[in-house]
C-alpha positions in Angstrom: 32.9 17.0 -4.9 30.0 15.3 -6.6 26.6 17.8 -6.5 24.4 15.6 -4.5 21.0 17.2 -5.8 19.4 17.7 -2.3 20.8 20.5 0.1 17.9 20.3 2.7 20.4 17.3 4.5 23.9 16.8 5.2 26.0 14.6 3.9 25.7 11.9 7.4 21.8 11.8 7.4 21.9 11.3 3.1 24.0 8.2 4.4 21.6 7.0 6.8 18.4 7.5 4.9 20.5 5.4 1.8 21.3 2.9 4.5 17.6 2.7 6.0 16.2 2.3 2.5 18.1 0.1 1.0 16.5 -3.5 1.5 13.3 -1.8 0.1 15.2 -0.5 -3.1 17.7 -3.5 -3.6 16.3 -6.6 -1.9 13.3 -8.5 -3.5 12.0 -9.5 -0.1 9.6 -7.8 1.7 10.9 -4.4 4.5 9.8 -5.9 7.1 10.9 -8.7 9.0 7.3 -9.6 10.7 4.5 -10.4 7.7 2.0 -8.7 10.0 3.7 -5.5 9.5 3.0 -5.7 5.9 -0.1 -3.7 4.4 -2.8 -5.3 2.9 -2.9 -5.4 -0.9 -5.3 -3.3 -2.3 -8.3 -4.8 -3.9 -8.7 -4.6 -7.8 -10.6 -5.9 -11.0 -9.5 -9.6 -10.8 -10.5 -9.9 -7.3 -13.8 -12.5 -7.3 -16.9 -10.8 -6.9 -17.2 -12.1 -3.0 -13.9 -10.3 -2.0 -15.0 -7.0 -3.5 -18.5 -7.6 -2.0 -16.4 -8.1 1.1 -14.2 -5.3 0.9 -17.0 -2.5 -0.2 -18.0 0.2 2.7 -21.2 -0.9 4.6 -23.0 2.3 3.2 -22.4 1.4 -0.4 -23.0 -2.2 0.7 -26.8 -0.9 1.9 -27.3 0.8 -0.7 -26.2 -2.1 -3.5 -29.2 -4.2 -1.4 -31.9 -2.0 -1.1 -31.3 -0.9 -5.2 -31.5 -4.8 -6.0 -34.8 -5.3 -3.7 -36.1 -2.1 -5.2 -35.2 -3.9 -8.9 -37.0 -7.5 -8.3 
């Protein structure tokens, strides 16, 4: 019999946790069938400068206004 590298399950719930996972290893389609249940991708560097204005927390929004009134 083939060592299969995790004891902590048994051989049935390996099967169904291979099973469950599968269209996210395999498939190049999203999990889930509903887009809604997809998360939202993370903001980065290419972003324009309005979505990451948009997407910063409303403290460190306050506090990028009052340092560029405080700079004028």
């Amino acid at each position: 019999m083939a060592e299969r590298g995790n004891t902590t399950h048994g051989p049935g719930l390996d099967d169904k946790m291979k099973q469950e996972t599968q269209k996210v290893v395999q498939g190049n389609q999203p999990a889930h069938a509903e887009q809604w249940r997809e998360a939202e991708p993370f903001p980065d560097d290419t972003d324009p400068e309005e979505v990451q204005q948009a997407l910063k927390p409303p403290a460190e929004q306050e506090r990028d206004q009052k340092s560029g009134e405080s700079g004028q």
